[in-house]
BAGUKE-770572 format. One record per residue (C-alpha): x, y, z; residue in three letters. Coordinates in pm, whole numbers, padded with zeros to 5 digits, always signed. Layout:
N
XYZALA ...
***
This chain:
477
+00281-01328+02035UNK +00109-01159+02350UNK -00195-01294+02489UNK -00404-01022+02352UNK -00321-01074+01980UNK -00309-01413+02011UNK -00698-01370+02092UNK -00727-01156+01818UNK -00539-00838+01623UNK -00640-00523+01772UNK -00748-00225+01529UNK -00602+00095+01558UNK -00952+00198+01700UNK -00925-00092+01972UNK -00600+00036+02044UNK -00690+00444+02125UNK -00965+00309+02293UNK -00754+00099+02536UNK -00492+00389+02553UNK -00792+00621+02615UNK -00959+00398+02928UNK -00647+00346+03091UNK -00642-00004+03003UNK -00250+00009+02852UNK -00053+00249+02841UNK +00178+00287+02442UNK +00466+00186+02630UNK +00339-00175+02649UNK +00142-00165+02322UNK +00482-00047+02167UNK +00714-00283+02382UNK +00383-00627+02229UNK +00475-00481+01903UNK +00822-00524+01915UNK +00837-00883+02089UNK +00564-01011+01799UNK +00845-00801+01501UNK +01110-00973+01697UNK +00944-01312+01735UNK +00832-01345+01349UNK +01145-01191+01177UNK +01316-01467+01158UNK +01058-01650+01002UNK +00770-01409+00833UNK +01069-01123+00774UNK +00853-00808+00748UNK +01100-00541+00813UNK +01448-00382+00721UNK +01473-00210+01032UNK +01372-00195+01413UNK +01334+00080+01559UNK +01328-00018+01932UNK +01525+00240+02158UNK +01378+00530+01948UNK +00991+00400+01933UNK +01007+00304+02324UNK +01109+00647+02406UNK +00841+00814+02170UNK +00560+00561+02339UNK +00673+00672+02724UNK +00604+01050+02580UNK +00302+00958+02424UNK +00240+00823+02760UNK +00309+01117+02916UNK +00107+01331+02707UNK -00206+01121+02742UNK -00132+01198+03097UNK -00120+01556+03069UNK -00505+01586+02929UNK -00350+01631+02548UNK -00514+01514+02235UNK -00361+01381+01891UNK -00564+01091+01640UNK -00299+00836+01702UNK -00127+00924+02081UNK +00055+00604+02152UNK -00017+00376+01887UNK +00240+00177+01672UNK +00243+00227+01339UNK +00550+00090+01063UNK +00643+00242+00769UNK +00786+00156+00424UNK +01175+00127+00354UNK +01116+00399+00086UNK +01070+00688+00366UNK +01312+00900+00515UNK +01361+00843+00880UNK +01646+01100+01039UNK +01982+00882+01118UNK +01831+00597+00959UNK +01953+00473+00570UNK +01672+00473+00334UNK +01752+00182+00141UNK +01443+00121-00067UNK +01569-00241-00090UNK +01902-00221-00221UNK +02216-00381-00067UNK +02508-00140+00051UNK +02570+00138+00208UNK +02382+00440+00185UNK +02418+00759+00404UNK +02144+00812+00674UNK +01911+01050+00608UNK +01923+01387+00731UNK +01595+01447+00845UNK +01223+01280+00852UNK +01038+01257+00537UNK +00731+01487+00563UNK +00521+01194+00608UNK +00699+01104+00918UNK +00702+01432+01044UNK +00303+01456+01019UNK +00279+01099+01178UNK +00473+01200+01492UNK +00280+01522+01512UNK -00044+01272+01548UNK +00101+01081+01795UNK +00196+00770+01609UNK +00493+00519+01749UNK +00735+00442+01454UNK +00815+00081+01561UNK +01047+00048+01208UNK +01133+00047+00852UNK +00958-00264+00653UNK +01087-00479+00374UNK +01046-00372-00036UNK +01181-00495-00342UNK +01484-00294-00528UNK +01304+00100-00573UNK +00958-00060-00557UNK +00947-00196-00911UNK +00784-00546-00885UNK +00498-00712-00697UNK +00682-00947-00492UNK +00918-00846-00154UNK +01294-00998-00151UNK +01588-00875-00194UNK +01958-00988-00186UNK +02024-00803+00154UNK +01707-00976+00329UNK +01613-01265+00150UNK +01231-01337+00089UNK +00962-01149+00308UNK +00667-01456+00334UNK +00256-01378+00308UNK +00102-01446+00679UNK -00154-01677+00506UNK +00095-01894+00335UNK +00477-01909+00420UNK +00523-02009+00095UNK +00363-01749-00102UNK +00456-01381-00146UNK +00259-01104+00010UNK +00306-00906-00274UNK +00496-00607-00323UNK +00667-00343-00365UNK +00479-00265-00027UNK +00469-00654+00110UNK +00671-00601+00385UNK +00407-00322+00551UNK +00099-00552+00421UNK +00316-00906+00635UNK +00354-00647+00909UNK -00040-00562+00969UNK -00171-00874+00798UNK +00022-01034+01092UNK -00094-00835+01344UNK +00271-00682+01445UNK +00118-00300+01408UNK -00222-00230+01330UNK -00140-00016+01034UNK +00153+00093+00801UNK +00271+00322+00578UNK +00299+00179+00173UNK +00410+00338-00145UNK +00191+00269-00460UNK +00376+00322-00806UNK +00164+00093-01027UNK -00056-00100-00772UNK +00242-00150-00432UNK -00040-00048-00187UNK -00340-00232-00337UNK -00198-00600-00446UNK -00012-00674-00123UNK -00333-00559+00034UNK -00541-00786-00207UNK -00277-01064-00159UNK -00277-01030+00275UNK -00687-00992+00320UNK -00628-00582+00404UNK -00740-00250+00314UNK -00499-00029+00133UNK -00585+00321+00024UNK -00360+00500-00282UNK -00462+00835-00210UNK -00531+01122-00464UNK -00192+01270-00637UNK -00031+01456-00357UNK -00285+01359-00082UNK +00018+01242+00106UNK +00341+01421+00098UNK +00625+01255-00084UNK +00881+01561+00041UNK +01178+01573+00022UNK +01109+01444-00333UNK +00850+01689-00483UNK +00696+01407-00658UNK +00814+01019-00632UNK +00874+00903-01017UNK +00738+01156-01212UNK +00384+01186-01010UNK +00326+00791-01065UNK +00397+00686-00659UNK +00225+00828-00337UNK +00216+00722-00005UNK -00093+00533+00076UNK -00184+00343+00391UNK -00295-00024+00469UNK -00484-00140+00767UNK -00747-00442+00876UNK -01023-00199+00874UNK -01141+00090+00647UNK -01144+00313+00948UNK -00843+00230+01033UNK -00709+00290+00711UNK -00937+00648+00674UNK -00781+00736+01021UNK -00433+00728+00959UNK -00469+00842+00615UNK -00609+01131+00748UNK -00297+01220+00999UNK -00081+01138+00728UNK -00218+01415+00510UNK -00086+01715+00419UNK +00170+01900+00238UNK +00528+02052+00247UNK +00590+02402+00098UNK +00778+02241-00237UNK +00547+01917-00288UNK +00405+01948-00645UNK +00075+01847-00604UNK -00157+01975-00336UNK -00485+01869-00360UNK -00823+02035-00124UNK -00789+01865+00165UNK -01057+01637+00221UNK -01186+01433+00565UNK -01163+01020+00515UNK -01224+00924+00844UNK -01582+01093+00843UNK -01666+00931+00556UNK -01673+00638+00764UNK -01966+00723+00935UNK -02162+00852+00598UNK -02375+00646+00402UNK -02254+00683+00031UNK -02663+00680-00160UNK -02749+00482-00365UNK -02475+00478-00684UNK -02441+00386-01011UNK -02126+00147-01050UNK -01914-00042-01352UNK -01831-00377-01278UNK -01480-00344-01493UNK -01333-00687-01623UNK -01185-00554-01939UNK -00765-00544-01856UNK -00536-00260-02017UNK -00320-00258-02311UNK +00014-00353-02163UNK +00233-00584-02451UNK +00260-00877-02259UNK -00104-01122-02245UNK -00289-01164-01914UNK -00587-01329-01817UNK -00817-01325-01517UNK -00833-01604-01280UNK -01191-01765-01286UNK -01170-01749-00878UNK -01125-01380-00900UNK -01405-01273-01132UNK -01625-01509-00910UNK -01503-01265-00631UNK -01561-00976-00815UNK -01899-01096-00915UNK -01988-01208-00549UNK -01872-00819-00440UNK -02112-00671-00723UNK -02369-00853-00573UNK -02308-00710-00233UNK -02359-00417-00423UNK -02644-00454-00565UNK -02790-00598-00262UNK -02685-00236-00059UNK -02916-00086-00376UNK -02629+00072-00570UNK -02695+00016-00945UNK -02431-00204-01092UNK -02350-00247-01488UNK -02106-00406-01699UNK -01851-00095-01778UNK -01494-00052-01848UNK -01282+00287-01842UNK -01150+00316-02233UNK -00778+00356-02136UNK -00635+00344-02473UNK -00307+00203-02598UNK -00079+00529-02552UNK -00148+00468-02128UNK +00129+00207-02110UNK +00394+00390-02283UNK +00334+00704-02066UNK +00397+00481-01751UNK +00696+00317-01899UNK +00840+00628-01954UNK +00766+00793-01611UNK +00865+00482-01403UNK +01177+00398-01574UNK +01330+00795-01564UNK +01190+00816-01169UNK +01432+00529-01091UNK +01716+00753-01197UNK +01637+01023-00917UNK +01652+00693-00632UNK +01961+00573-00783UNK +02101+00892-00730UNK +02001+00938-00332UNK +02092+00559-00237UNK +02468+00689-00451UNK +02743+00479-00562UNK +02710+00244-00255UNK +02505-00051-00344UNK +02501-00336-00590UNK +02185-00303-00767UNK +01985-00584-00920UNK +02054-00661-01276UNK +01679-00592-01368UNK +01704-00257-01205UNK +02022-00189-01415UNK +01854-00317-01697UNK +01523-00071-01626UNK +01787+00230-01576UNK +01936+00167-01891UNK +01528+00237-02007UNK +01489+00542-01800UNK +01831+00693-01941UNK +01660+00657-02319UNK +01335+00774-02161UNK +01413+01041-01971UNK +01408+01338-02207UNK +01128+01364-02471UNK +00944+01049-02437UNK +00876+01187-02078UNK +00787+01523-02162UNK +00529+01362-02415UNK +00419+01141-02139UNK +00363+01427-01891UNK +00189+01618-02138UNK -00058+01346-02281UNK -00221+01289-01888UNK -00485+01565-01964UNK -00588+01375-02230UNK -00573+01089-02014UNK -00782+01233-01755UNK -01045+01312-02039UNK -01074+00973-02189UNK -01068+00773-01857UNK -01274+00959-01702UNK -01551+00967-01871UNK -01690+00669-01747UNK -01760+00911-01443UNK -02021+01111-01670UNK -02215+00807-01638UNK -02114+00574-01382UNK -01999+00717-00968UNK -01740+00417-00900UNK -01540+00168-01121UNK -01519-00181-00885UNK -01263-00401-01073UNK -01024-00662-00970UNK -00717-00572-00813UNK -00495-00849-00932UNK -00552-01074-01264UNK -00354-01414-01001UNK -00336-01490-00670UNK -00003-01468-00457UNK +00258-01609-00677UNK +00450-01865-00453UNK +00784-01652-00300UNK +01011-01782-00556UNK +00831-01774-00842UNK +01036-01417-00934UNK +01409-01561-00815UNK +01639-01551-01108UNK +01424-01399-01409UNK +01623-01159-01629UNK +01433-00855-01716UNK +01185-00949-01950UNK +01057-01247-01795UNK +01020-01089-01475UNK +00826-00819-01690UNK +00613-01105-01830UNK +00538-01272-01520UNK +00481-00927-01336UNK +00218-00867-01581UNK +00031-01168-01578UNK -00021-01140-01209UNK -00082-00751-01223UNK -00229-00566-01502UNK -00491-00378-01358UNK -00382-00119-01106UNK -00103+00050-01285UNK -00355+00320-01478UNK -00474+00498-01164UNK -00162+00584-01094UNK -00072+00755-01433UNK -00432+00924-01365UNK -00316+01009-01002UNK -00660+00943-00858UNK -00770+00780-00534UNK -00813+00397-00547UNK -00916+00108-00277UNK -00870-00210-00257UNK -01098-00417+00009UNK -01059-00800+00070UNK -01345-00982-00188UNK -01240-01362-00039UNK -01038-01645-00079UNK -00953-01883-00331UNK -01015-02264-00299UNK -00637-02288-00154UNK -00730-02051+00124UNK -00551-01720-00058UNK -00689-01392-00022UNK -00806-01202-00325UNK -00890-00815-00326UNK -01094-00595-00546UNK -01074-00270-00645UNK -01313+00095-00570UNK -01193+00364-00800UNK -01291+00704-00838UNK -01218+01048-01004UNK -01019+01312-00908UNK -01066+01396-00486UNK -01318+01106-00424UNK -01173+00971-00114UNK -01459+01013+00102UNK -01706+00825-00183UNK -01445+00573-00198UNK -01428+00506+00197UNK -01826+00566+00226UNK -01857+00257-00047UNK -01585+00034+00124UNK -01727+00089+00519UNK -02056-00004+00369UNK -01910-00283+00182UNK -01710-00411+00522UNK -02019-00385+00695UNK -02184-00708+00459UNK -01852-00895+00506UNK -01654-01136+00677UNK -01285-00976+00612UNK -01261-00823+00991UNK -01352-01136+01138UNK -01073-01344+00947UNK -00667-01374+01022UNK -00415-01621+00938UNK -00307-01870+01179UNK +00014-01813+01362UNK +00290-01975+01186UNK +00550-01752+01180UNK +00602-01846+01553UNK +00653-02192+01480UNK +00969-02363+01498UNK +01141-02422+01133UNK +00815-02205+00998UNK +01055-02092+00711UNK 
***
């Protein structure tokens, strides 16, 4: 690790301003990044691919457009993103094991990143089509949480929450289906934004699994995280959903008023039993005191999500994996749960879906009226701590379902909702673990959202705290 992270990680905001003085130019942030990837693969295992001859030669024209008086939000900083993101001449594998064709072109997301500047250093580690929240695979083996080496980071999006919790980029790019931005982020001590429905392009797909998954972004810092969400933003010409574009990053800067918020313990209808961890709802309890404290008004409440939710996101996340079994093709040996799940989505995919699709307005309706008397819903973002890496190795389909479940119960509703949710680091259990809680709003609420967690990160410790180093240490694994 280079000198300068081994003092501390540098933000995305420490990093522009560095690149702005003159003090470094990209070409040796990029060239630190991709010593520390190289250094901790081995060991913590955070990406699928590295990008090195392609992300040096993007960081000596950042350079060189720094140098020429232009302008973009990220010039010269390294950022990773998700193996679930189309990178031109790369394979998207999405954490299968084969051979899939390299994609034709960057994924809009991409596209938009470059356009701001950003260094794509590489492709991180996710489970099989982002379906559970743990990161391994048969083609890379287990990707390890930077607190503990022998706990998970979480998943699907664990290998972008190892990367930044580890300091190898400042931020990354995630995917969040039922949760796979915000519980690797709860699990690693990091912010992770799941954007608004379409907030973030998913093109070329015109939605990711029937409207459940967007892009979201996960980062140290909450303007870190506003930042890059905000030069990831935007839309292609055949995305689905395009919401009014809204500004996260000066939310930052803007005090959110006084608010009225639900502390939300209640967890929703989902078959299998779950039950919160009496470490967590002291965390959530010590973070609606911080709250309170700030002089928002905080109250027991709980969104009435029904029992019909849980069916209408079996139905949409099942048929979605049909469309990524299709682009990864004929290639790969898929995991028998995944099998197992198609073999769902194949029953699904016709009426039960259309049902589903149709019964989110009445979602919207009943959910959200906790917003006619309440501004913000804080609840916790996981039910467990990490799980210990193995704890998922072997399962068949319905005990991986169970244990899934147990762990995770809480995030999955905002995404059949498609509204904007945060999660922001609330502590640490007694076994030095980080736990995460969650902000969530209504439809568009981004900048409330950001306003509440800056404020919140102002009151904390989270910044101040990283893991110590041992993914550098001999045998570490």
């Amino acid at each position: 690790m280079s000198s300068t992270s081994a003092l501390r990680f540098p933000t995305v905001i420490d990093q522009l301003y560095q690149l702005a003085s003159g003090a470094v130019t990209s070409v040796e942030l990029t060239r630190r990044s991709l010593c520390d990837i190289e250094a901790s693969q081995p060991s913590l295992n955070a990406f699928r691919v590295v990008l090195t001859e392609s992300a040096l030669r993007a960081a000596a024209e950042a350079d060189r457009r720094r140098a020429a008086g232009q302008h973009a939000p990220l010039l010269g900083v390294p950022i990773a993103v998700k193996d679930d993101v189309d990178i031109a001449g790369v394979p998207t594998a999405f954490g299968t094991s084969g051979w899939i064709t390299p994609a034709a072109a960057d994924a809009e997301v991409v596209r938009r990143l470059r356009a701001a500047g950003a260094v794509i250093v590489g492709k991180t580690n996710t489970c099989e089509f982002g379906q559970w929240p743990f990161t391994s695979g048969t083609e890379f083996g287990h990707t390890r949480n930077p607190w503990s080496a022998k706990h998970t980071p979480g998943g699907s999006s664990g290998g972008s929450a190892a990367a930044v919790a580890a300091g190898l980029v400042a931020a990354a790019i995630g995917s969040d289906g039922a949760g796979s931005v915000r519980i690797p982020a709860s699990w690693t001590n990091l912010v992770g934004i799941k954007p608004q429905r379409g907030r973030i392009s998913t093109w070329p797909l015109p939605e990711a699994f029937n409207g459940i998954t967007v892009n979201g972004v996960l980062a140290r810092t909450v303007a870190d995280a506003a930042l890059v969400l905000d030069a990831a933003s935007g839309n292609a010409d055949g995305d689905l959903h395009k919401p009014a574009p809204v500004s996260a990053f000066d939310a930052v800067r803007t005090a959110p008023g006084p608010l009225r918020i639900a502390m939300s313990t209640r967890l929703p209808f989902t078959g299998f039993p779950a039950r919160l961890n009496p470490q967590i709802h002291a965390a959530l309890a010590g973070v609606a005191d911080r709250l309170s404290d700030l002089g928002h008004t905080v109250m027991d409440g709980n969104p009435d999500y029904g029992l019909r939710l849980s069916w209408s996101f079996l139905s949409r996340s099942t048929a979605g994996l049909l469309e990524w079994a299709d682009r990864v093709g004929t290639g790969v040996a898929l995991d028998p749960r995944t099998r197992s799940n198609l073999r769902m989505g194949r029953v699904l995919s016709q009426q039960a879906l259309r049902r589903a699709r149709r019964h989110e307005v009445e979602s919207h309706r009943r959910v959200g009226a906790i917003f006619k008397t309440v501004d913000v819903v804080v609840a916790p973002t996981t039910a467990a701590p990490p799980p210990r890496i193995d704890a998922f190795d072997g399962l068949g389909s319905t005990a991986t379902d169970r244990a899934m479940i147990a762990a995770c119960p809480l995030t999955w509703p905002w995404n059949i909702l498609g509204w904007p949710s945060i999660n922001v680091p609330a502590g640490f259990t007694s076994d030095g673990l980080p736990i995460g809680v969650q902000l969530m709003g209504p439809d568009g609420s981004e900048p409330l959202l950001v306003s509440l967690a800056a404020e919140l990160e102002a009151v904390s410790d989270w910044t101040a705290r990283q893991p110590p180093m041992w993914w550098l240490s001999p045998g570490s694994n």
